[in-house]
N, C-alpha and C positions, 0 to 999 in steps of 0.2 A: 742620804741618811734619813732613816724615816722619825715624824716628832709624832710625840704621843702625851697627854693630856693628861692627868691625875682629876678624878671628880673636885680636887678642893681648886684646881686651877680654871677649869670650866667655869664651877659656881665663882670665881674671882671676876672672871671677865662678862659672866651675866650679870652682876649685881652693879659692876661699873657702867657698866653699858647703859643696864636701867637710871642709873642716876643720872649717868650725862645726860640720856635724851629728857630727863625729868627736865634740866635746867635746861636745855635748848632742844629742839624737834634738830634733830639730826646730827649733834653731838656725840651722840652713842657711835655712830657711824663714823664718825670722824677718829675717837676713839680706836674701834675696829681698826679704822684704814692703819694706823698706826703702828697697833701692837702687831697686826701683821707683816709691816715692813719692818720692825724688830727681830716675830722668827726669821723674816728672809733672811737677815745677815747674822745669824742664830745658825742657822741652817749651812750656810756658805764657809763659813769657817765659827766651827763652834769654841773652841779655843780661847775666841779674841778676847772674850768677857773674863775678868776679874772673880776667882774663887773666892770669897763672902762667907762662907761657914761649911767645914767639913768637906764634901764634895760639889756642893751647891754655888753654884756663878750665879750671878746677876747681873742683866743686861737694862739698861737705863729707858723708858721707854719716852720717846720724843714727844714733847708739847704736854703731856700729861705725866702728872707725880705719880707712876709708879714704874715697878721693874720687875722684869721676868726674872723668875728662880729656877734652874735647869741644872741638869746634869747629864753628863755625857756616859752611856753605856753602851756598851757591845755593839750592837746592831740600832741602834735609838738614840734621841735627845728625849728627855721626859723633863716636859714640863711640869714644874710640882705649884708654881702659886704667880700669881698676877697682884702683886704685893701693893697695894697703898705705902707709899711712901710715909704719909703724912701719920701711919698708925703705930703705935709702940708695939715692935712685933712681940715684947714678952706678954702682951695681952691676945695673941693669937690659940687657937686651937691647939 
Protein backbone atom coordinates (compact mmCIF):
# COMPACT_ATOMS: atom_id res chain seq x y z
CA UNK A 1 0.00 0.00 0.00
CA UNK A 2 1.51 3.13 -0.87
CA UNK A 3 1.82 6.15 2.22
CA UNK A 4 1.47 9.60 1.46
CA UNK A 5 2.16 12.73 3.47
CA UNK A 6 -0.24 15.92 3.94
CA UNK A 7 2.10 19.29 3.99
CA UNK A 8 0.84 19.66 7.87
CA UNK A 9 2.50 16.13 8.63
CA UNK A 10 5.86 16.88 6.87
CA UNK A 11 6.01 20.24 8.49
CA UNK A 12 5.06 17.98 12.03
CA UNK A 13 8.09 15.80 11.57
CA UNK A 14 10.49 18.75 10.44
CA UNK A 15 9.85 20.92 13.36
CA UNK A 16 10.33 17.82 15.84
CA UNK A 17 13.21 16.77 14.41
CA UNK A 18 14.62 20.45 14.67
CA UNK A 19 14.10 20.47 18.19
CA UNK A 20 15.35 17.19 19.21
CA UNK A 21 18.72 17.71 17.49
CA UNK A 22 18.42 21.29 19.23
CA UNK A 23 18.57 19.32 22.64
CA UNK A 24 20.93 16.62 21.50
CA UNK A 25 23.21 16.54 18.04
CA UNK A 26 21.66 13.36 16.85
CA UNK A 27 18.36 13.17 18.51
CA UNK A 28 16.39 14.29 15.66
CA UNK A 29 17.74 11.22 14.07
CA UNK A 30 16.86 9.01 16.61
CA UNK A 31 13.48 10.59 16.46
CA UNK A 32 13.53 9.73 12.54
CA UNK A 33 14.62 6.04 13.21
CA UNK A 34 11.46 5.82 15.17
CA UNK A 35 8.59 7.26 13.64
CA UNK A 36 9.71 5.28 10.63
CA UNK A 37 9.55 2.06 12.40
CA UNK A 38 5.89 3.23 13.30
CA UNK A 39 5.03 3.57 9.45
CA UNK A 40 6.44 0.13 9.01
CA UNK A 41 3.90 -1.51 11.16
CA UNK A 42 1.49 1.31 9.69
CA UNK A 43 2.17 0.00 6.72
CA UNK A 44 2.02 -4.05 7.50
CA UNK A 45 -1.29 -4.01 8.81
CA UNK A 46 -2.83 -0.64 8.75
CA UNK A 47 -5.94 -1.72 10.75
CA UNK A 48 -4.11 -2.56 13.97
CA UNK A 49 -4.18 1.21 15.32
CA UNK A 50 -7.27 2.53 17.30
CA UNK A 51 -9.85 4.99 15.41
CA UNK A 52 -9.33 8.39 17.56
CA UNK A 53 -11.74 10.85 15.74
CA UNK A 54 -13.97 10.27 12.70
CA UNK A 55 -11.85 8.26 10.43
CA UNK A 56 -8.35 9.12 11.81
CA UNK A 57 -6.35 6.28 13.88
CA UNK A 58 -3.48 6.93 15.75
CA UNK A 59 -0.48 5.09 16.08
CA UNK A 60 1.59 5.69 19.39
CA UNK A 61 5.13 6.52 18.43
CA UNK A 62 7.92 4.80 20.59
CA UNK A 63 10.33 6.64 23.07
CA UNK A 64 8.89 9.87 21.98
CA UNK A 65 5.30 11.71 23.03
CA UNK A 66 3.88 11.78 19.97
CA UNK A 67 1.55 9.83 17.37
CA UNK A 68 0.88 9.37 14.00
CA UNK A 69 -2.63 10.42 12.63
CA UNK A 70 -3.72 8.25 9.49
CA UNK A 71 -6.29 7.06 7.53
CA UNK A 72 -6.87 4.38 5.44
CA UNK A 73 -8.08 5.12 1.66
CA UNK A 74 -8.53 3.20 -1.49
CA UNK A 75 -5.17 2.86 -2.82
CA UNK A 76 -3.21 4.85 0.30
CA UNK A 77 -2.54 5.44 3.99
CA UNK A 78 -2.22 9.38 4.29
CA UNK A 79 -0.60 10.58 6.76
CA UNK A 80 -2.38 13.88 8.07
CA UNK A 81 -0.21 14.90 11.45
CA UNK A 82 2.78 13.78 13.59
CA UNK A 83 0.92 15.04 16.72
CA UNK A 84 2.69 16.19 19.93
CA UNK A 85 1.23 14.46 22.53
CA UNK A 86 2.09 16.92 25.16
CA UNK A 87 -0.15 19.71 23.03
CA UNK A 88 -3.99 20.47 23.44
CA UNK A 89 -5.04 19.57 20.11
CA UNK A 90 -8.04 22.21 20.37
CA UNK A 91 -5.21 24.73 20.05
CA UNK A 92 -4.19 23.23 16.65
CA UNK A 93 -4.70 24.60 13.19
Amino acid sequence: MNLRYTNRSKDDIELAFAWYERQRRGLGFEFLDCVESSLQNIIKNPEMYQIRYSCFRGCPIRRFPFSIFYSIEVNEIVVHSVFDNRQDPKKRD
